[in-house]
Structures are given as C-alpha cells and as structure tokens.
N, C-alpha and C positions, 0 to 999 in steps of 0.2 A: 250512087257509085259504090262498086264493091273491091275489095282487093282479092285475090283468092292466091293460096299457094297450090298452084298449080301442081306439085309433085305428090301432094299429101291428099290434096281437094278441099282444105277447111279454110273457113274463110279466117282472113287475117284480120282483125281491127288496128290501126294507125293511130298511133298518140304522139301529136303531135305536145314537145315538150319545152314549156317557156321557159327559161331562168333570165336571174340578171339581180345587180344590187339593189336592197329596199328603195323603191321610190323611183325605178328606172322607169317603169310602165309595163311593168308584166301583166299586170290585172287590167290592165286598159285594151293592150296588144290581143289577149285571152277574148275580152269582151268583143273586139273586134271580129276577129275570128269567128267568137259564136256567132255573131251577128248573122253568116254566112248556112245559118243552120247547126253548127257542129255543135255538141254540147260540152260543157265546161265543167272539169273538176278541179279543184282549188285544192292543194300539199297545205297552203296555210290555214283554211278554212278546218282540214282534215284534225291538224294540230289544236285548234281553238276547240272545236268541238271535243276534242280528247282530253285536255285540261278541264273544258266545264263538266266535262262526265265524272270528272276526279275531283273535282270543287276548288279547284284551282283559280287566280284570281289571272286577269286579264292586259296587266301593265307587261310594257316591254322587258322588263326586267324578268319576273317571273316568267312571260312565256320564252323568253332566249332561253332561261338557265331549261323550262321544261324540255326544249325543242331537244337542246341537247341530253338531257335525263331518259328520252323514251331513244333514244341512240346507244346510251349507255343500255340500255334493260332490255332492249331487242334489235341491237343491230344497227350498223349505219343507211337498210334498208326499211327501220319503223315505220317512216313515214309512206314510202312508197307501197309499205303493205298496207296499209289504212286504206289511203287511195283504191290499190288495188281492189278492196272489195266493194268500192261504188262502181270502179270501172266493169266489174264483171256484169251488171246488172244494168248496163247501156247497151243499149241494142242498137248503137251507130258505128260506122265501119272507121270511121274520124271522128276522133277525142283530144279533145284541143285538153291539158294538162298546167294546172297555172302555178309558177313555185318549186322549181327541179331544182335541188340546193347541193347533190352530191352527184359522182359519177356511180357510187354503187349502187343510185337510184335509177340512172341511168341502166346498167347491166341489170337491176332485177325486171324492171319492166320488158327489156330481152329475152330475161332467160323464162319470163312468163308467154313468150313465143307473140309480143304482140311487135309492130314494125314503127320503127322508129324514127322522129326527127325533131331534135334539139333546134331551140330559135333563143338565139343568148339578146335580149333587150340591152343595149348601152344608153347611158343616159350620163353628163357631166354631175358631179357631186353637188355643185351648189343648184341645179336644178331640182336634183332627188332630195335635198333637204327643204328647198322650199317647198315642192308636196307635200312632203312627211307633215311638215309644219301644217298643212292647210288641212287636211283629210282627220275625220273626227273618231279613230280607229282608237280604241287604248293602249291599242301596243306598238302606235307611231311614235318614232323618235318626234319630239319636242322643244331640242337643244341639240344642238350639232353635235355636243361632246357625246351624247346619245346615242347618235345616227353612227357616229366615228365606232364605238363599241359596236353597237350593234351589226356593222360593216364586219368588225373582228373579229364576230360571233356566226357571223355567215361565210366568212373565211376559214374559220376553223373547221367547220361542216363540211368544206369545197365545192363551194359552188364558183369558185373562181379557174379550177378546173373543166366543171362542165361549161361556163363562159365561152373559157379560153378553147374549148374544144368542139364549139357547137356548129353545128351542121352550117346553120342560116344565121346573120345577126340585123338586127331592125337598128339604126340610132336614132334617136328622141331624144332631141334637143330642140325642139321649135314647137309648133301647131299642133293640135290636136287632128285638126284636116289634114295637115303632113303627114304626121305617124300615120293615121287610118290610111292615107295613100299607098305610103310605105310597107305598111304592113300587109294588106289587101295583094300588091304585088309580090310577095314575100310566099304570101300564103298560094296565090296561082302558080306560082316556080314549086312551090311544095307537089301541090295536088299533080300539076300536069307531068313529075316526075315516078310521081308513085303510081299513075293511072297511063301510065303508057303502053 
C-alpha cells in the first residue's frame, strides 16, 4: 500500500506515532503493529544508543537527566532528529514510531513532509508500575518513588500534551490478547483512513 500526494506526485511515508506514560504499553502496542509488517523505530532506543556513543551509563537516573541534556544542546526536536535519520533509510510507506514524548516532535516529523498519526497508549499507574517492576531494562523505574519522577521527567518534556492531543488512544489495562485486539482495530481505523 502506497500513499501518494497527489498534487506534488512524491510518495508520502506515514508514521504512525505512539506515546503514552513509561509502563503504559507503548512498546508492546509498537510490537504489535509491527507484527502487521510495518517497521518499528524506537525515540527511546534512539536515546540509549546516543548515551552509550557518549559512554554514558544506563540507570534511570542518568538516562532522564541525558534525555533532557540532548534537549537542552539541540532542541526540543533532538530526539526526533535521531530517529529521523533511521526513518529516512526505511523504504516502507508505514513506520510505526515507538516513544513520541513532545509535540515539537510531533511538528518536526510534519514539517519533514511525512503524514502523520499519534496513538496516545493509556494505562492506570499502579499497572504501569508493576511492569516497570518486572521488565529487566536499567532504566526501569524500580520503586514507585522512581516511577513518580520519572512520570515528572516525562512531563516536563510534554508528552502529556501529545497524550492529551492524539489522534487515536488504545487503554491497557487488562490482557495481553485485549490490547493486541484493541490495538489491531486501532490500527485498521488508521490504515483504512489514510488509504482511502
């Protein structure tokens, strides 16, 4: 399936763009998604990588204060340029985006002419903290006092704007086979609106 803009003739690539609070199921939602073919770039994976290039260590701590350091040193767009140079190098018309923490991540990815759809993941807090808890990442919250900053740290950023503003929203709070339900019809309302 291709998108085209019709008045220019260049083909348009579609990123579709997940946010939502750590531990909601954005990287589950994302997985899903790919499951469907699409390929998956990862904002947080983009960050980890750019810290260990820097010899940066990998605790929640350090990587919150990094997120926000490559913000201060290039923009509340850093991250979104990172990304942006894997997305150029995907040669699929749909790019599922895992990790959309701001809305001027949101507008750069626009004004880079690609077509756009936010899916804000909701998820209750003491669900997203027992994941956190379980997942064997170093930069998972591990204490709830943790999870509560690190919540503060991703608010500061706005990702509670692009939330509060997103196209589509998934809630996950039950099933794994729910959400994948969920998200799977989420994802057809996407496709059969962009492909009409």
């Amino acid at each position: 399936m291709f998108i085209y803009l019709i008045a220019i003739g260049e083909l348009l690539k579609h990123l579709i763009l997940i946010t939502g609070m750590p531990g909601s199921g954005k990287t589950t939602v994302a997985k899903i998604m790919g499951e469907m073919g699409f390929p998956i770039v990862s904002m947080g994976d983009a960050v980890r990588e750019e810290a260990e290039a820097r010899g940066l260590g990998k605790n929640i701590i350090e990587m919150s204060r990094f997120m926000i350091e490559l913000r201060r040193e290039f923009g509340e767009s850093a991250v979104a340029m990172l990304v942006d140079k894997k997305i150029e190098k995907i040669d699929g018309d749909v790019i599922i985006v895992d990790g959309v923490r701001s809305l001027r991540e949101v507008e750069y990815f626009k004004s880079k002419g690609y077509s756009v759809t936010t899916v804000g993941v909701l998820s209750p807090t003491r669900l997203r903290y027992s994941r956190l808890s379980n997942r064997n990442r170093p930069d998972d919250s591990k204490i709830i006092g943790e999870l509560e900053e690190r919540d503060r740290v991703e608010i500061s950023v706005g990702v509670g704007g692009v939330i509060a503003l997103s196209d589509v929203y998934v809630l996950n709070e039950s099933s794994l086979e729910d959400l994948k339900e969920k998200t799977l019809k989420k994802l057809q309302e996407i496709l059969s609106r962009k492909y009409q």
